[in-house]
Structure formats: structure tokens, C-alpha cells
C-alpha positions as CSV (number, residue, x, y, z in Angstrom):
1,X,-66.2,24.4,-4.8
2,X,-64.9,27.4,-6.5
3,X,-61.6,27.6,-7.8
4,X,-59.7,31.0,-7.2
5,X,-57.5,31.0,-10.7
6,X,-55.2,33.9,-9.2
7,X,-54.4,31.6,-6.0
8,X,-53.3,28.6,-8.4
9,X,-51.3,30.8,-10.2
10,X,-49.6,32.6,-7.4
11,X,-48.9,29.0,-5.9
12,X,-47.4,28.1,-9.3
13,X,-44.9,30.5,-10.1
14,X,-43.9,30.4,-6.2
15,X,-43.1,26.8,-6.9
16,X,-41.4,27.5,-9.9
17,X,-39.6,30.4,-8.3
18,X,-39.0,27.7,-5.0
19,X,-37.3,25.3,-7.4
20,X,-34.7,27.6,-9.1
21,X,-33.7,28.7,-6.1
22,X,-32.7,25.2,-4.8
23,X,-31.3,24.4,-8.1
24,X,-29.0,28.2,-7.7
25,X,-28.2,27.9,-4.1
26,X,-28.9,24.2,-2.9
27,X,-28.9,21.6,-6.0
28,X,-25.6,23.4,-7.4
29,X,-23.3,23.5,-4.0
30,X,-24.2,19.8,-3.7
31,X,-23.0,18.9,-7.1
32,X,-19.9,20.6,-6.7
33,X,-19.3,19.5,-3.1
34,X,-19.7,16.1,-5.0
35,X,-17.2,16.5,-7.5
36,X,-14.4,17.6,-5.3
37,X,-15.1,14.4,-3.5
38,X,-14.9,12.8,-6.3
39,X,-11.7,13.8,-7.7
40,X,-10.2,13.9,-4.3
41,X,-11.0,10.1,-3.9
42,X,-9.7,9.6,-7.4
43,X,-6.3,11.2,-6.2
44,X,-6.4,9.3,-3.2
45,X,-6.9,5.9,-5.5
46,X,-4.4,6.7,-7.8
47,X,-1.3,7.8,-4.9
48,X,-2.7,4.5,-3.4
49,X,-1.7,2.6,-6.5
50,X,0.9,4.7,-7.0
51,X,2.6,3.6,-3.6
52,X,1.4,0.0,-4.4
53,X,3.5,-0.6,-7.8
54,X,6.3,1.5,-5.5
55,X,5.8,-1.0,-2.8
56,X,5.5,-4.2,-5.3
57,X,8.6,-2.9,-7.0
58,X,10.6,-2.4,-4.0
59,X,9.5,-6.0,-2.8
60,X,10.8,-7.1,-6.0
61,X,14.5,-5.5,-5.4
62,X,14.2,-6.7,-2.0
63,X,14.2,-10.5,-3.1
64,X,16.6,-9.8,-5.9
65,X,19.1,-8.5,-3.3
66,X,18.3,-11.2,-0.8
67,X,18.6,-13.9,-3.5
68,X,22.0,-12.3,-4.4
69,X,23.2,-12.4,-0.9
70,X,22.1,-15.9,-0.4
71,X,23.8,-16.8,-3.5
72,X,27.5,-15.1,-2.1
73,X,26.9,-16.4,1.1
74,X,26.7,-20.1,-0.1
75,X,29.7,-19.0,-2.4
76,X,31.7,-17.8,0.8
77,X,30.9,-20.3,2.9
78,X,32.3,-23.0,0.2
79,X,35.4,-20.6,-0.6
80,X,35.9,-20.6,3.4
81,X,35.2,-24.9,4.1
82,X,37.7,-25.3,0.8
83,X,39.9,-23.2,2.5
84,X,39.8,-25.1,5.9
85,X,40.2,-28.6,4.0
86,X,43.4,-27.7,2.3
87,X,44.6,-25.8,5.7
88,X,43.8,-28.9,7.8
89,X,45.3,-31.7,5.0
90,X,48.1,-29.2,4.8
91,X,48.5,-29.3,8.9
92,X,48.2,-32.9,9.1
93,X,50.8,-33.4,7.2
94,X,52.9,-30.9,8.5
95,X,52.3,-32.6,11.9
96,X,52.8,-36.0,10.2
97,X,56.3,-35.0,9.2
98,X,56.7,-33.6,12.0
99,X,56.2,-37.0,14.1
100,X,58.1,-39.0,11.4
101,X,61.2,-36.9,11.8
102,X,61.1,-37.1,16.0
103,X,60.4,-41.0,15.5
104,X,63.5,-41.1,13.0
105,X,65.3,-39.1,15.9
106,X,64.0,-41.2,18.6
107,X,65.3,-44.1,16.6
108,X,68.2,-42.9,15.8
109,X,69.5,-42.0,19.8
């Protein structure tokens, strides 16, 4: 079998000439096309946990708030039965008087 050394070398530098062109107009494109993903996922992943420490800290306010509510709400409520204690010792006794001084009239006539 004879070897044509011309035919080898043509074949050669086409492959060599194959491959930098898919390194220039392939490989390249693909790399970059790569890295934009890339950093676009990695500003996707860092506004995600962005809005997650936002969330987390709003959460946090949330319960704060709530808690304080809770807490002037129990106030309020005790201000208001205290309130409607005094008012209804305060009527009874008005009303007790009340009855005392008819009976002493009653008696009386």
C-alpha cells in the first residue's frame, strides 16, 4: 500500500484549518452564550435572595406589629372590663340608694 505523503498532508492542515475555525466561529459563541447565562442566573440568584432577606425581614415587622397589637388589645380590653366593674359597682349602688330611699319613703307614708 503506498502512501501518498501530499494527501496526508493536505488532510492535515484541512483539519488543523477545520478546528480553528470551530474554535473562531463555533467553540467561542458557545463560551460566551455560556457566560451570559451564567451571570444572568447569578443575577437571578442574588434578586432571589435579595427578595428573600426582604421577605424574611418584612415577616419579622409583621410579627412585631402583630405582637404589639395583641399586647394593646389585651391592654384595652382590661382598661374596658375595669371600666365596666367600677361602672356596674357604681350603678348598683346608685340603684341600691335608690331602693333604700323609696323603702324609707314607703315607710314613712
Amino acid at each position: 500500500m503506498l502512501i501518498d505523503w501530499f494527501t496526508v498532508i493536505a488532510q492535515a492542515v484541512n483539519f488543523l484549518i477545520l478546528v480553528w475555525l470551530m474554535k473562531r466561529y463555533l467553540y467561542q459563541p458557545i463560551l460566551k452564550a455560556l457566560a451570559a447565562r451564567e451571570q444572568r442566573i447569578a443575577a437571578s440568584l442574588a434578586d432571589a435572595d435579595a427578595k428573600m432577606a426582604e421577605a424574611v425581614k418584612e415577616r419579622d415587622e409583621y410579627a412585631r406589629k402583630n405582637t404589639e397589637f395583641d399586647r394593646q388589645r389585651a391592654a384595652l380590653m382590661n382598661k374596658a372590663q375595669d371600666e365596666a366593674g367600677s361602672e356596674h359597682n357604681r350603678l348598683f349602688e346608685a340603684a341600691r340608694n335608690d331602693a333604700d330611699e323609696f323603702r324609707d319613703k314607703l315607710q314613712e307614708s
